[in-house]
N, C-alpha and C positions, 0 to 999 in steps of 0.2 A: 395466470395459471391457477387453476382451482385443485392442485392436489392431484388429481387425476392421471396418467400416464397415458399416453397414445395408445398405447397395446391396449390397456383399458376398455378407452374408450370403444377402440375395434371390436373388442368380447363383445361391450354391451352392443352396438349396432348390431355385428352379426346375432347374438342371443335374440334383442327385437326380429331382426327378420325372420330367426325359423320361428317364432312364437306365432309368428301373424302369419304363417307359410302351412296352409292346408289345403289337401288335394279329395273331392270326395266325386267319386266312381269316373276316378280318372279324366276329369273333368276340374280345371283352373275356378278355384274361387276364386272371389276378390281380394279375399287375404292372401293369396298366393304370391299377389305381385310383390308384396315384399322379399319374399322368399328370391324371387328373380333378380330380384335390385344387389345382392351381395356380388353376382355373376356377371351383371351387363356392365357395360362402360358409361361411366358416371356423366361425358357428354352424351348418349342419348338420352338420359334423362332431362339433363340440360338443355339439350332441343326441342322434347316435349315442352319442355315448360316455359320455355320463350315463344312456341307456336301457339299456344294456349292463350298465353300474358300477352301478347301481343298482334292476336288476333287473325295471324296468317302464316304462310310458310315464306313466303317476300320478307315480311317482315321483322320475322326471326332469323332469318337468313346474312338480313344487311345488319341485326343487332351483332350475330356473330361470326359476320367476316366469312359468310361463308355463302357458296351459288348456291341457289335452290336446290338444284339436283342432289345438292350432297346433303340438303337440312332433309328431303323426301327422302334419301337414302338412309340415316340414321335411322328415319320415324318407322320406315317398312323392316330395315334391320330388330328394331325394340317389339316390333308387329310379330315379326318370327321369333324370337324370343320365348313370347308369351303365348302365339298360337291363337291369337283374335286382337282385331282391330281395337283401336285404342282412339282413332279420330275417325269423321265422318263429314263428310261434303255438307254445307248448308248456305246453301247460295254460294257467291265470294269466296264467303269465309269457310272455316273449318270449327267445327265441335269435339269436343268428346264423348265419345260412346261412355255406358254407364262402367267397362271396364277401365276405358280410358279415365274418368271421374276419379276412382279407387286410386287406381297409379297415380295418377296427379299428385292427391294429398298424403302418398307414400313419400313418392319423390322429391317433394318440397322438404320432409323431415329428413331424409337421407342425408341430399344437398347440402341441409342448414348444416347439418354432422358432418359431413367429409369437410366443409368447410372452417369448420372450428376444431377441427381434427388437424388439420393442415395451419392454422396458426397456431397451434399447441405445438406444432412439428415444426415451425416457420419454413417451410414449404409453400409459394407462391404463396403467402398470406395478403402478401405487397402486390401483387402483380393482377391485371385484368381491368374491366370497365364497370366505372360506376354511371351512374347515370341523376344529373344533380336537376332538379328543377328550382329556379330563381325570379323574384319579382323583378322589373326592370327596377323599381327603387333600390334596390338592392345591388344586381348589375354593375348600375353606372355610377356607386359607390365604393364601397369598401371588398365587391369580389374579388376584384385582380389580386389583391393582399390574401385573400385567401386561395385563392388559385393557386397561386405565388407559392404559400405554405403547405398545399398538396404538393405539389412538384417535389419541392423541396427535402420533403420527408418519404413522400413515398414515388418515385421517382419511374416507378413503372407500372404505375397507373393510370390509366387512359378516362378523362373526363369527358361525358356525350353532356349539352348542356342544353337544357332548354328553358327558353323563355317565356313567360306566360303570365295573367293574373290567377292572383291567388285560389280564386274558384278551381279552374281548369287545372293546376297545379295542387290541388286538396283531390281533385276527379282519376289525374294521373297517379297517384301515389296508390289511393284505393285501389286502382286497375293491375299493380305495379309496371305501369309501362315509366315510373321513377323510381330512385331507389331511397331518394332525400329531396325534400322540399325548404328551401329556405323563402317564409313568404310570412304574412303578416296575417293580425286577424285570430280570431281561436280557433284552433286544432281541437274539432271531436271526430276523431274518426277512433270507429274497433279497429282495438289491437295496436295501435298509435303511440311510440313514445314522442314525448314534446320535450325538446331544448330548450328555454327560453334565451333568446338573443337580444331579450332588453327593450327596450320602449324611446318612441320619441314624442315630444308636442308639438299636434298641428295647431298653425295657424292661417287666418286669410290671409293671403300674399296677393298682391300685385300692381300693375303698374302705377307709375306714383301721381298718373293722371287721375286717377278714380281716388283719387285722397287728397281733397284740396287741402293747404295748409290753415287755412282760419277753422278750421271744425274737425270736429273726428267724428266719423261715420260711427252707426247705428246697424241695431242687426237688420233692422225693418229697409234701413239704406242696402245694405251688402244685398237684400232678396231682390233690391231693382236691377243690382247689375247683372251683366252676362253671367254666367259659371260654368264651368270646362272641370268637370268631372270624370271619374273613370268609368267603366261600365258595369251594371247591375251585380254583377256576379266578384264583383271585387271589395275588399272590407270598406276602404275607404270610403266609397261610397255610399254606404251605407250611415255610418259615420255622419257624414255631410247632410244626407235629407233628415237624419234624426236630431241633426242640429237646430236647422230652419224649422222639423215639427215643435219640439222643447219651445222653441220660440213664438210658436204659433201663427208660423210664417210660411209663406209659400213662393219659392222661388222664380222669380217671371219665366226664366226659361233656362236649361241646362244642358252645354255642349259634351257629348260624352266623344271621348278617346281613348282609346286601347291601349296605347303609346305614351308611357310616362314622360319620356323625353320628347313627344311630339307635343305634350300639354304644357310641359314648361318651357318651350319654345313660344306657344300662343300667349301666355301670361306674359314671358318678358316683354312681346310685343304687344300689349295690351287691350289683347282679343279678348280677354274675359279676367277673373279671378278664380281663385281653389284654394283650396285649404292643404294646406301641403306641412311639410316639416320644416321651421325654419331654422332651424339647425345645421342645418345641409346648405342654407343658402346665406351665412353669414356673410359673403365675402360680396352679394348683391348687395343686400341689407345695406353694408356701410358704405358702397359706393353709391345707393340712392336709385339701382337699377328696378328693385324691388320691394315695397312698402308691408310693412304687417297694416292692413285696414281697421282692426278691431284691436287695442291692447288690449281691453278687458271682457274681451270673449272666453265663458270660463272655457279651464284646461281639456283638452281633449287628447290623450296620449294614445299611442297607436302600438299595440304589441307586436313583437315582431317574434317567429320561432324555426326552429329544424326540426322537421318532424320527419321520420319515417317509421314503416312495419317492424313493432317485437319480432315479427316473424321472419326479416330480414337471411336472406342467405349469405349475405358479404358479413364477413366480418368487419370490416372497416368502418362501413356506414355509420356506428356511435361514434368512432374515432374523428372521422370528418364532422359530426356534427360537434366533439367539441372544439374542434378546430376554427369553427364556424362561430361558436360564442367567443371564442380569444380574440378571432378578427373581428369583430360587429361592433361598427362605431356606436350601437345604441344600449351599449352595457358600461355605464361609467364612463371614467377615463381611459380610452385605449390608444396604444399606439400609434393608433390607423386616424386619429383624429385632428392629427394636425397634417393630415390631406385631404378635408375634407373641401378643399376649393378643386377638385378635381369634378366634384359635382357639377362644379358651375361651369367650369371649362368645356367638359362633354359635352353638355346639354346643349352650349352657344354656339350650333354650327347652321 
């Protein structure tokens, strides 16, 4: 609570809207549309802004549970309203007219304030869909523990989850077709807060045929073998070729894979090596199923964070994201770390 009172804050919202609310020769400016926002119902503007963020009326539609027919019914309802179009046909997809544009970044400020109007009031504060984006390292980790701790606390909250590398998941946050990114790597996006969920050290891992026991391999040894890597657009990777340049090495050949869990499947089987977290895979490590190739490859630690938009319309989203550092095996000693053989379990199917 900041002091403030609900009634409050309702002056100040309404005061904004007539401020920005001018009518010249009878004729809706663009600041008009605020003026309108005090009178409509808070989901049309809500459908506007999922048709928008989301690129269609389908697919604003299935975010909010609702047929098409009814997200076009709102959007033409918000249309009579205002007394001029607000979207416009463009191919497929749908655009906004330049009044449509105005409205947009009316409504996105409204939203954010009924919305932290409504947790000042604890009115639905708890209640609705977030929508979390996750690396699969992460995943087939320590999520379920935080899953777990969503549920738990906020109990009717509906989690959309998607999976992806970090690139495509830094692309969907900007877009905001997310609302939270739990992913590794550095977070510079505008307007971005970052959680830091802690760090772990990679090493080369794998099968313990590529590691005879009279010698210990060399970095110039590790560029002959296979490597199974992830794809372009993910930190790791990057990571990995700027190892082999430092080194002044080139890698004979590199399997990339999309699929975290389908890479360390190829490793146990000794389809290649990667540079992975061995932290995660103590429980190979001492049964001998998984070799670090290099001890003295220096550290290379991998950051990992929660990031999403200042501009955030949930209130929750900071909540989850420190929910998100309590759980994260890569922040000291947590809880969540004497299960971390579930890594190894998932991944062995």
């Amino acid at each position: 609570m900041d002091g403030i009172s609900l009634s409050q804050k309702l002056a100040r919202l309404l005061e904004y809207c007539s401020r920005h609310a001018t009518i010249t020769n009878e004729r809706w400016t663009f600041n008009s549309c605020a003026y309108f926002m005090i009178r409509m119902d808070s989901r049309h503007l809500e459908t506007l802004l999922w048709v928008v963020r989301l690129g269609g009326i389908g697919a604003a539609a299935q975010h909010l549970n609702l047929t098409q027919p009814a997200v076009t019914r709102r959007i033409q309802e918000l249309e009579r309203e205002l007394g001029a179009r607000v979207l416009r046909r463009q191919g497929r997809n749908v655009a906004l007219t330049a009044l449509g544009q105005s409205c947009l970044e009316r409504a996105e400020r409204v939203l954010s304030e009924v919305a932290m109007m409504k947790a000042a009031a604890g009115q639905d504060a708890e209640v609705g869909t977030i929508r979390v984006g996750v690396v699969e390292s992460i995943a087939l980790t320590w999520f379920q523990s935080f899953v777990a701790r969503i549920e738990q606390r906020f109990p009717k909250v509906r989690l959309e989850i998607d999976a992806d590398l970090a690139g495509g998941l830094a692309a969907k946050l900007t877009r905001r077709q997310i609302d939270i990114a739990l992913l590794p790597g550095p977070v510079d996006l505008l307007g971005s807060v970052r959680i830091s969920l802690g760090s772990c050290a990679l090493k080369w891992l794998g099968h313990p045929r590529f590691c005879p026991p009279d010698r210990n391999l060399t970095a110039a040894a590790l560029a002959e073998l296979p490597t199974i890597g992830m794809p372009q657009d993910a930190s790791v990777y990057h990571l990995m070729v700027n190892w082999f340049e430092e080194a002044g090495l080139s890698p004979r050949f590199i399997h990339r894979c999309n699929s975290f869990s389908v890479m360390l499947l190829l490793v146990r089987r000794g389809i290649g090596i990667s540079l992975l977290p061995a932290d995660l895979f103590a429980e190979d490590l001492a049964a001998g199923a998984l070799k670090i190739l290099l001890e003295d490859s220096s550290a290379m630690d991998m950051e990992y964070s929660a990031a999403y938009l200042r501009a955030s319309d949930n209130p929750l989203v900071p909540q989850l994201a420190a929910l998100a550092r309590e759980e994260s095996w890569f922040v000291g000693t947590k809880r969540g770390r004497g299960d971390q053989r579930i890594a190894s379990s998932i991944s062995r199917f």
